[in-house]
Short mmCIF file of the C-alpha atoms (twelve columns), coordinates in Angstrom:
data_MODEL
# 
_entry.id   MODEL 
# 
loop_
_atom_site.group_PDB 
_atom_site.id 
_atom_site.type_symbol 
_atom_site.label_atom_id 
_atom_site.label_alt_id 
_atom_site.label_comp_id 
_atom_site.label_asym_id 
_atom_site.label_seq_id 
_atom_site.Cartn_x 
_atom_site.Cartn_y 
_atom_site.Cartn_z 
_atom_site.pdbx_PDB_model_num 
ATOM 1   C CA . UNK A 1   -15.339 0.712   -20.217 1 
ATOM 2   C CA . UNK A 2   -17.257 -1.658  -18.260 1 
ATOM 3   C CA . UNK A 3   -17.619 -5.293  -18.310 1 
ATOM 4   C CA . UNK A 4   -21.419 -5.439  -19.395 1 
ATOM 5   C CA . UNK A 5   -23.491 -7.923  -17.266 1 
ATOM 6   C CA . UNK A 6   -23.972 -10.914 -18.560 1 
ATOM 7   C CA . UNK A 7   -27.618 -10.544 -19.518 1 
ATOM 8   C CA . UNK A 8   -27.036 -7.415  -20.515 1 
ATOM 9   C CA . UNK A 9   -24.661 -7.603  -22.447 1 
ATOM 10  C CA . UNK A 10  -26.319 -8.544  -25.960 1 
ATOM 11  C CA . UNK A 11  -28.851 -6.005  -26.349 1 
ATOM 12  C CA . UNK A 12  -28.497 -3.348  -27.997 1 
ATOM 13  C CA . UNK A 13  -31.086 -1.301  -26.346 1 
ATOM 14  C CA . UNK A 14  -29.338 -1.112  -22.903 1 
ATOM 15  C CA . UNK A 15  -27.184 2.218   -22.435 1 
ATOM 16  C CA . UNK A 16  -24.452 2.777   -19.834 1 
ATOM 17  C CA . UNK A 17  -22.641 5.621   -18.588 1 
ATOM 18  C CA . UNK A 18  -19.281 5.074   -16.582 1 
ATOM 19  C CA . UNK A 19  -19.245 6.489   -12.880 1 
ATOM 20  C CA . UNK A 20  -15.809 5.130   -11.397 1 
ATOM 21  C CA . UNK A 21  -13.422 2.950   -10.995 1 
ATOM 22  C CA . UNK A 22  -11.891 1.479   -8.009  1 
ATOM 23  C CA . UNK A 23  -9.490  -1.485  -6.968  1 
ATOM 24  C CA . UNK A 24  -9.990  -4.555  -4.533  1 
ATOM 25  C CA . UNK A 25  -7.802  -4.266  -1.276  1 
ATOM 26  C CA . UNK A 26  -7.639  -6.216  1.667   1 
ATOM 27  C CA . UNK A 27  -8.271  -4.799  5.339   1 
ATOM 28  C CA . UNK A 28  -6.901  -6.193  8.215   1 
ATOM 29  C CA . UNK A 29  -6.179  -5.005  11.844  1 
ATOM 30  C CA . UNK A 30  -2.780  -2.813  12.823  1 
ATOM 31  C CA . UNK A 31  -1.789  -5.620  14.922  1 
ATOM 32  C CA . UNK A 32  -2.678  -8.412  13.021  1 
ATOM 33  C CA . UNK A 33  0.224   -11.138 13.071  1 
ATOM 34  C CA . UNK A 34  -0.019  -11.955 9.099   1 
ATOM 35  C CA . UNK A 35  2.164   -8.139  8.962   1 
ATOM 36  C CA . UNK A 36  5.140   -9.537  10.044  1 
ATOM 37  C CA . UNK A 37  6.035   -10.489 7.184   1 
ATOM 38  C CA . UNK A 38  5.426   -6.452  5.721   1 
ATOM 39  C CA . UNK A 39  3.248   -7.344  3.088   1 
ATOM 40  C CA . UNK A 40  0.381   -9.980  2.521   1 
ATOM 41  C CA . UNK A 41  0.923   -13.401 0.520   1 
ATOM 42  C CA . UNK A 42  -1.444  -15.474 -1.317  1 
ATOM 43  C CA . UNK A 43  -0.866  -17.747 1.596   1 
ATOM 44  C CA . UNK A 44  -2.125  -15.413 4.514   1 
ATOM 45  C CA . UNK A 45  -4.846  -15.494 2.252   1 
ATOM 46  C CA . UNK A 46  -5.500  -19.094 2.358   1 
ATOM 47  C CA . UNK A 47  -4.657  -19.430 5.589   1 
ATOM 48  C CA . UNK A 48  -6.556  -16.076 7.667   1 
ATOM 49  C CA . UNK A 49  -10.511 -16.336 8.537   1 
ATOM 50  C CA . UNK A 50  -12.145 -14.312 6.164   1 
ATOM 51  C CA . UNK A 51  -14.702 -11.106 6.898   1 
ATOM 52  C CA . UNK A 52  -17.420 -12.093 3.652   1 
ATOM 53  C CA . UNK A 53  -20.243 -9.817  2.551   1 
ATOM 54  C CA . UNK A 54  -22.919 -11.212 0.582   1 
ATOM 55  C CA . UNK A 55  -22.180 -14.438 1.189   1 
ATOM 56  C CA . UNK A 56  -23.858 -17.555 0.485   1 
ATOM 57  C CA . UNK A 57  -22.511 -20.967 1.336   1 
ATOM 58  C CA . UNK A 58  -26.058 -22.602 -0.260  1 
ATOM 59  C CA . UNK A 59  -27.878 -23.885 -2.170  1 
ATOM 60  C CA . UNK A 60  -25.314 -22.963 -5.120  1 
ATOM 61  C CA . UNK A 61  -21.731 -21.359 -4.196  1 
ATOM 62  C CA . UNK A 62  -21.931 -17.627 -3.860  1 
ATOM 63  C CA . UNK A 63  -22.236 -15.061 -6.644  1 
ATOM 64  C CA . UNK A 64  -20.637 -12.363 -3.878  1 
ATOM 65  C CA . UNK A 65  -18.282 -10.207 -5.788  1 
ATOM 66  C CA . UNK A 66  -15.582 -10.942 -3.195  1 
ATOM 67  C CA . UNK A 67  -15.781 -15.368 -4.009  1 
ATOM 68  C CA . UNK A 68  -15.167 -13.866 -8.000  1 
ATOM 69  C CA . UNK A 69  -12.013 -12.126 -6.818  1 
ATOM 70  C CA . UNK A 70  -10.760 -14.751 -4.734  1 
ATOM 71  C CA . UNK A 71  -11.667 -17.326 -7.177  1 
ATOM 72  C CA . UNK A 72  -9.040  -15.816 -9.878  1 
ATOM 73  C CA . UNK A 73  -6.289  -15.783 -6.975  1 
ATOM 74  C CA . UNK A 74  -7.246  -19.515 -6.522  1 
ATOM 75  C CA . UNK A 75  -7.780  -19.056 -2.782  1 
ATOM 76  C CA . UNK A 76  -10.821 -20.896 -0.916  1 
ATOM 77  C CA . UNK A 77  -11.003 -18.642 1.677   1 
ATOM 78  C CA . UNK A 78  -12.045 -19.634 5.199   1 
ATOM 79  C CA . UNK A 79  -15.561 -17.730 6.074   1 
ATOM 80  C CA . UNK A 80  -15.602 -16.705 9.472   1 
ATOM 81  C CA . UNK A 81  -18.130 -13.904 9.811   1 
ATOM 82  C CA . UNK A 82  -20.851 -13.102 7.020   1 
ATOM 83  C CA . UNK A 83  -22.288 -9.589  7.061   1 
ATOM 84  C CA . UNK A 84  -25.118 -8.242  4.429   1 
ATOM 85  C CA . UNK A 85  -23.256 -5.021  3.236   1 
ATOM 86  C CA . UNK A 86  -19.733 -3.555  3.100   1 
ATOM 87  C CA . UNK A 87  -19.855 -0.945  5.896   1 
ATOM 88  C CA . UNK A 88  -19.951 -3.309  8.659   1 
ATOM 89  C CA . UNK A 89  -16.924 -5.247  7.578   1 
ATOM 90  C CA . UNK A 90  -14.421 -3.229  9.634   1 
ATOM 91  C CA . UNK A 91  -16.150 -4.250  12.832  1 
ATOM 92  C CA . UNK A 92  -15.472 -7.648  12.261  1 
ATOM 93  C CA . UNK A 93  -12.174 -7.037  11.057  1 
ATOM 94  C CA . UNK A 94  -10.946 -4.929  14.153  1 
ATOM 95  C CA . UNK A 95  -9.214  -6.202  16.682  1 
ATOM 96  C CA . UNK A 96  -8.920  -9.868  15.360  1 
ATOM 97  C CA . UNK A 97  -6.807  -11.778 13.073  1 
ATOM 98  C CA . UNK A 98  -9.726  -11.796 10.428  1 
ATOM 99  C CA . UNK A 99  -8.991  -10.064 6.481   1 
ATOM 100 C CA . UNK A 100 -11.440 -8.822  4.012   1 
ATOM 101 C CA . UNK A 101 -11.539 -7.770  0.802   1 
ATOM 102 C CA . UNK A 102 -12.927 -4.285  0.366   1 
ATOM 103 C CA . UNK A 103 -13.177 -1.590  -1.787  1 
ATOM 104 C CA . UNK A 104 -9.502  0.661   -1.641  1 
ATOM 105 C CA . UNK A 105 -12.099 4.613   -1.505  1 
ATOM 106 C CA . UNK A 106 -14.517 2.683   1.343   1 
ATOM 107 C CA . UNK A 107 -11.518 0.958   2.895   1 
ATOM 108 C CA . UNK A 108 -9.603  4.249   3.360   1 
ATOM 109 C CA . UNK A 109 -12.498 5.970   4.734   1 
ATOM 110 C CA . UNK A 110 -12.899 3.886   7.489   1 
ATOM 111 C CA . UNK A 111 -9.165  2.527   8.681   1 
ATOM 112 C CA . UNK A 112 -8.057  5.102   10.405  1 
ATOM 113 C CA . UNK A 113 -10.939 5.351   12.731  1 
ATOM 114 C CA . UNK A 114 -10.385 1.366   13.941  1 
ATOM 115 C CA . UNK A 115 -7.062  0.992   14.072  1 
ATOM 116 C CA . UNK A 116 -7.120  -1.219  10.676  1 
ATOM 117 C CA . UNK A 117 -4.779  -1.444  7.939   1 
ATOM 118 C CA . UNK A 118 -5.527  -1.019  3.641   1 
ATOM 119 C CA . UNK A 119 -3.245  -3.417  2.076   1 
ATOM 120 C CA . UNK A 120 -2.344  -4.315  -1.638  1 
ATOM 121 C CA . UNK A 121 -4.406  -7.498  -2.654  1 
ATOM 122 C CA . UNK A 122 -1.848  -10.574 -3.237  1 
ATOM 123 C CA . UNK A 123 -2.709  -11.192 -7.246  1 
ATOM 124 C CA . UNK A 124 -4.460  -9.698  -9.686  1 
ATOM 125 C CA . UNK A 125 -7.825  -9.264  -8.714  1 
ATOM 126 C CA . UNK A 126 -9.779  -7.288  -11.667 1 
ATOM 127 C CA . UNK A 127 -10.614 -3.662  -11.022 1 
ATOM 128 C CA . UNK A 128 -13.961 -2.593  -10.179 1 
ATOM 129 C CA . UNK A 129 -15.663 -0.791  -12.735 1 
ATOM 130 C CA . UNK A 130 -18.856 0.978   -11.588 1 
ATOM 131 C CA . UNK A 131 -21.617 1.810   -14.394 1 
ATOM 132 C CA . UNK A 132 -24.934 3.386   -14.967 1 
ATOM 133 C CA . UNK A 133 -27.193 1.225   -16.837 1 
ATOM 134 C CA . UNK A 134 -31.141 1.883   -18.755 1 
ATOM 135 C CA . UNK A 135 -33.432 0.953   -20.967 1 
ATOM 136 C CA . UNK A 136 -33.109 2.814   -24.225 1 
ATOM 137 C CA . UNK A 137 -36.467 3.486   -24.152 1 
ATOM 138 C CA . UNK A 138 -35.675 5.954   -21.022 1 
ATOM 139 C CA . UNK A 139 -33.327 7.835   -23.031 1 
ATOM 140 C CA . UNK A 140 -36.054 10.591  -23.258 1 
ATOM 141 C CA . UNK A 141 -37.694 10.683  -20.723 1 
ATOM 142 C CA . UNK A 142 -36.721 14.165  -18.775 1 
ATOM 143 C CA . UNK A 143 -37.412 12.608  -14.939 1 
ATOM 144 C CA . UNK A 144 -35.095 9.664   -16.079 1 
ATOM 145 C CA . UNK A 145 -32.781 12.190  -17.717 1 
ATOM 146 C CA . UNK A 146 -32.941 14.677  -14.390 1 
ATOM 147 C CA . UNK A 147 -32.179 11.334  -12.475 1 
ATOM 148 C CA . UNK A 148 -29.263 9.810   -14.802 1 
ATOM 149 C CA . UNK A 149 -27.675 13.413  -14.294 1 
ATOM 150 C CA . UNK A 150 -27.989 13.151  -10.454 1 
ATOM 151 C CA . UNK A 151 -26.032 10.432  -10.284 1 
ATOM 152 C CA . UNK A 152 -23.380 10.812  -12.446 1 
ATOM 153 C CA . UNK A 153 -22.534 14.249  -10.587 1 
ATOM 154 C CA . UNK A 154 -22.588 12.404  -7.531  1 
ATOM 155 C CA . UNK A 155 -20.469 9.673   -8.745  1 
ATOM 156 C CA . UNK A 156 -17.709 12.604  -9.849  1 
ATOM 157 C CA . UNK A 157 -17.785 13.777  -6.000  1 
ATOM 158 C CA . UNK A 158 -16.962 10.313  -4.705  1 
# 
C-alpha cells in the first residue's frame, strides 16, 4: 500500500486507491565514461553532475522526490542542469557525462531513442508507489465516481 502523505495521513476521511508501482533508476548516456566500470557505484554518484527535476536550491533545501532518494543513499549530488518536469531529462542527459534519476517505465520509454542507458540505482532507493487520493465526502458523488474510474483504468494500461 502506499506511504500516505504526511498531512494526509491521520484522517480518516481521506480514501486512496493504488494505481502502480514503479522503481527509481538512473539514466545516463551509452558512452558515458562512469560504464567502464559495468555497473554504477555510489561513488559515480557523488562524483557525476546531476540532471535534477523539481529542484530547488532556496530558500529551504528541495522537497524534489529525486533529493529524498539521494538523501537515503547519502549522496549530495552535484546539480548541473534543473528542468521543471521529467520528460525533458533525457535531453540533458544525452550526449554528456551528466546522470539522473528517473522513473525505470518513463526511463525505458525514452532510451532507446537517444542513445541513453537505464541502469540499476546504487542503494536502496524506496519504490515509488503511485496512489489515488479523495475526500470521503466524494465517495458518492457519480462525476467523481465516473472520474476515479477513469483513472484507475488508465493507470492499469500504463
Amino acid at each position: 500500500m502506499p506511504r500516505p502523505v504526511a498531512h494526509l495521513a491521520n484522517l480518516d476521511l481521506n480514501l486512496l486507491v493504488a494505481l502502480f508501482r514503479d522503481r527509481w533508476v538512473c539514466l545516463v548516456d551509452a558512452g558515458n565514461p562512469a560504464l567502464d566500470a559495468g555497473r554504477l557505484r555510489l561513488e559515480d554518484l557523488a562524483r557525476l553532475p546531476w540532471v535534477a527535476p523539481y529542484y530547488r536550491s532556496s530558500p529551504s533545501p528541495s522537497a524534489a522526490p529525486i533529493m529524498h532518494q539521494l538523501a537515503l543513499l547519502d549522496i549530495r549530488p552535484r546539480i548541473a542542469v534543473r528542468v521543471e518536469s521529467y520528460l525533458p531529462v533525457p535531453h540533458f542527459v544525452a550526449g554528456t557525462d551528466r546522470i539522473a534519476l528517473m522513473q525505470e517505465r518513463l526511463a525505458a520509454r525514452l532510451a532507446d531513442r537517444m542513445d541513453l542507458r537505464v541502469l540499476e540505482c546504487p542503494g536502496q532507493p524506496e519504490p515509488i508507489a503511485e496512489a489515488l487520493w479523495w475526500h470521503r465526502q466524494h465517495e458518492d458523488d457519480t462525476a467523481h465516481a465516473w472520474l476515479r474510474r477513469l483513472i484507475v483504468e488508465t493507470a492499469r494500461r500504463l
